[in-house]
N, C-alpha and C positions, 0 to 999 in steps of 0.2 A: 341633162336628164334624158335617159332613156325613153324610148316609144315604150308605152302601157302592153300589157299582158290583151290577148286577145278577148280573154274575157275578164270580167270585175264584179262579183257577187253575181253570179250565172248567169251575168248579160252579155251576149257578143258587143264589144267595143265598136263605136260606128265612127267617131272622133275624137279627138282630143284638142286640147290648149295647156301651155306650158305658163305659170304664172310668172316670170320671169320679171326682171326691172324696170322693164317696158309698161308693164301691166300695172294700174293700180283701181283699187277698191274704190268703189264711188261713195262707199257707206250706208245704201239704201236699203241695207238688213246687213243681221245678224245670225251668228249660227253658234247654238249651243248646241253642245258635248258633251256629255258627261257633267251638266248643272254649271259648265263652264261657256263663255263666250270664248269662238274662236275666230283668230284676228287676220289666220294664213295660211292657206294653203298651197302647196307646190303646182298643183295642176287640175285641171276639170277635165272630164272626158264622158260621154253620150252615149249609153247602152241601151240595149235591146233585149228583153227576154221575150224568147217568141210566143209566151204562152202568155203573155202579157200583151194587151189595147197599143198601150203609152211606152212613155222612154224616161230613163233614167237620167239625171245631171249629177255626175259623181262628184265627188270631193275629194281630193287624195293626198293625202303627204309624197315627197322624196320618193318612195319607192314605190308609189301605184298601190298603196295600202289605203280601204274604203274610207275617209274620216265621217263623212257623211252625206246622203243623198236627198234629192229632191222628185217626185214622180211627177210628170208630166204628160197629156195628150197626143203631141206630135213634135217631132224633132225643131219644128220651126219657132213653136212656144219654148224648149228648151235653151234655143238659140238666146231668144227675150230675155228670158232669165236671167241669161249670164252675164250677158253684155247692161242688162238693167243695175248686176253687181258688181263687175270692173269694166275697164273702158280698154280699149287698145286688142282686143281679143282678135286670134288668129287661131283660126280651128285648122288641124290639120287630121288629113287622112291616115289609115292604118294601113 
């Protein structure tokens, strides 16, 4: 999988993580979709809109398409989050 677009619904990209085989779901939430629970996502990645406080925790299928986000205060709560929902997380830079 490729590095993420620099930006992801009008937020500069700050990091990323690639969900790979490495990585698994702790199970400690859920995320519906479309009235759907979803089980998998390809990648997470950490934006910024500058007109915005907080930071984004994106959800993204394969191609760095938005599946679904979470708003958060500051990038280190973002951090929590993530690792609170899979375990093994390696953020990398852009």
């Amino acid at each position: 999988m490729e590095k993420p677009p620099g930006k992801l619904e009008d937020a500069a990209v700050l990091c990323f993580a690639i969900l790979d085989e490495s990585i698994s779901r702790t199970g400690n939430t859920t995320h519906i979709v479309g009235g759907k629970d979803v089980e998998a996502f390809n990648a997470l990645a950490i934006g910024k809109c500058f007109s915005d406080r907080g930071v984004y925790l994106f959800y993204c299928d394969s191609f760095w398409q938005v599946m679904t986000d979470t708003y958060h205060d500051t990038i280190e709560v973002v951090k929590q989050q993530a690792e609170y929902e899979y375990t093994n997380l390696a953020w990398l830079g852009i």
